[in-house]
Phi, psi and omega in degrees: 000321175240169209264178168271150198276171152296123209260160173224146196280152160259194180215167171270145181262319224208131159230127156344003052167137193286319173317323183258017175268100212234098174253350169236043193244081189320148187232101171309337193272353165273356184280328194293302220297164146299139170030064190249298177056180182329141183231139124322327181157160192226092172302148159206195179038057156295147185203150191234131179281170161295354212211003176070008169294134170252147171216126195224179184234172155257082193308334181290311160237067156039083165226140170255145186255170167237103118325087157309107188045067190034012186253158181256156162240157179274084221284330200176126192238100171216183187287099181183163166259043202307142155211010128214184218216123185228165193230133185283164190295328177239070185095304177303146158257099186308158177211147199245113201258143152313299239274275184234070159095249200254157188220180173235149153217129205251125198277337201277320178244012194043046144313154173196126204246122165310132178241305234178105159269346195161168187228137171032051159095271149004111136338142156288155199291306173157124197259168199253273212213157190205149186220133166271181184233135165296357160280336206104339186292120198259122163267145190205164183232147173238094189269315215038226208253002165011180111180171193298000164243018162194107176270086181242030188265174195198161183233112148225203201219119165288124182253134213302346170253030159078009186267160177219096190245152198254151198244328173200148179222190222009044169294155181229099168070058180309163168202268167271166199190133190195167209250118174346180185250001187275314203048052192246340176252162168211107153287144196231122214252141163228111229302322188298300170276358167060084193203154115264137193260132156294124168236106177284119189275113191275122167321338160298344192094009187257169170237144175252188144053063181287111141185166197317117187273342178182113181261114167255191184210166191073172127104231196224354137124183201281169170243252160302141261169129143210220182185149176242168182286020162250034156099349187299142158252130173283138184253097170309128175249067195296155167080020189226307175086061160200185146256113202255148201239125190260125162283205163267351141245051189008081167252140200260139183254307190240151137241186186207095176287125168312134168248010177212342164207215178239332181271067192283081201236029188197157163205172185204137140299115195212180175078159201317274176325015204008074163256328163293135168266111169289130189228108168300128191222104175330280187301316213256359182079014179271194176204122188234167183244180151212162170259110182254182173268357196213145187260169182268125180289143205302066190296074143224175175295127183233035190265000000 
């Protein structure tokens, strides 16, 4: 349909470190998966502070790392599944726990406090990944095991006073997710459906007219999302091993080839220009970069 875009290499920024690979430590959240069994560790949620500190998690045995020097450190190890991670106007970092919901994490003292466990009395499926709005409005997706054959995954919106609303529900396995630069949309990856979804956002807080903005193929379909300042969107594509980078009428202009594995499964902007793309790579435990030409817009609350 389209022509193939220009592809591009990474390189490794960060490797998992063999001390910290606890492939013989049992993991409830791979006990939960279809076919997972023993893990060394599932990097996901890279995220950058305002002050340039980096950070991602382990979804497997609830660890958040500070990448240091290209090194990894352990910021905070506790009973949870994080697994993305954004950073609020004053510092804290929110976290989209599986486990036990929406979570904080305080960078200065690695703390990590429960905010939101579940709606109306209800646990949450398991939430996955979140983005702010400059307004404050925190969006998060609740895939649990979600999929085309019980689409019950759901989106919703923390609104800056703290209200909690379900924003779309019978998705099959929302997953990353982020907002035009307009913020009149949350383009939304829904790993199951092999998709991205446009969701137009109504000045009532409500949405019309939902629907697939760009249909992929292969791998286990996207994950992570982000966007840069001229409107491209990124795609993670685990189980494909790239990041496929989107115009705004999604048309794909780059991929960005894994140079070490297939679970290509976050991704984030960093380094003084934010021009570099950071990408979390499962299977090999890495963190790889690229260099791009447009820098990535700054996803946290800045209102």
């Amino acid at each position: 349909m389209f022509p193939e875009p220009q592809r591009l290499q990474t390189k490794i920024f960060a490797e998992l470190p063999e001390e910290l690979r606890l492939s013989h430590r049992p993991s409830a959240w791979a006990d939960g998966q279809p076919n997972v069994g023993a893990i060394h560790s599932l990097l996901e949620g890279p995220c950058f502070t305002r002050d340039g500190r980096f950070f991602c998690v382990d979804v497997a045995h609830g660890r958040i790392f500070e990448i240091v020097d290209g090194r990894f450190q352990v910021a905070a190890n506790y009973d949870g599944a994080p697994n993305g991670m954004c950073v609020h106007k004053d510092g804290r970092i929110f976290v989209a726990d599986f486990k036990n919901g929406l979570m904080s994490f305080d960078p200065e003292d690695g703390s990590v406090t429960p905010l939101i466990d579940g709606y109306q009395s209800e646990c949450f499926l398991g939430v996955n990944d979140l983005t702010f709005a400059g307004n404050g409005d925190l969006y998060f997706t609740d895939q649990g095991l979600s999929g085309l054959h019980e689409s019950s995954g759901r989106v919703f919106r923390l609104d800056a006073d703290g209200e909690l609303s379900v924003l779309l529900n019978n998705i099959p396995s929302p997953n990353g997710l982020v907002l035009n630069r307009q913020q009149t949309e949350l383009y939304l990856g829904v790993t199951r459906d092999n998709s991205i979804w446009r969701i137009p956002l109504l000045a009532d807080g409500g949405v019309s007219k939902v629907g697939r903005f760009i249909q992929m193929s292969g791998g286990q379909g996207p994950d992570g999302l982000a966007i840069d300042s001229a409107g491209n969107i990124f795609v993670a594509h685990v189980g494909l091993g790239c990041v496929w980078a989107f115009n705004p009428h999604g048309e794909p202009i780059l991929r960005i080839d894994s140079c070490v594995g297939r679970g290509t499964t976050n991704i984030a902007f960093g380094g003084v220009d934010r021009k570099t793309l950071f990408i979390t790579e499962a299977e090999s435990g890495c963190i790889m970069m690229a260099t791009l030409d447009t820098p990535g817009e700054l996803i946290f609350s800045h209102y």
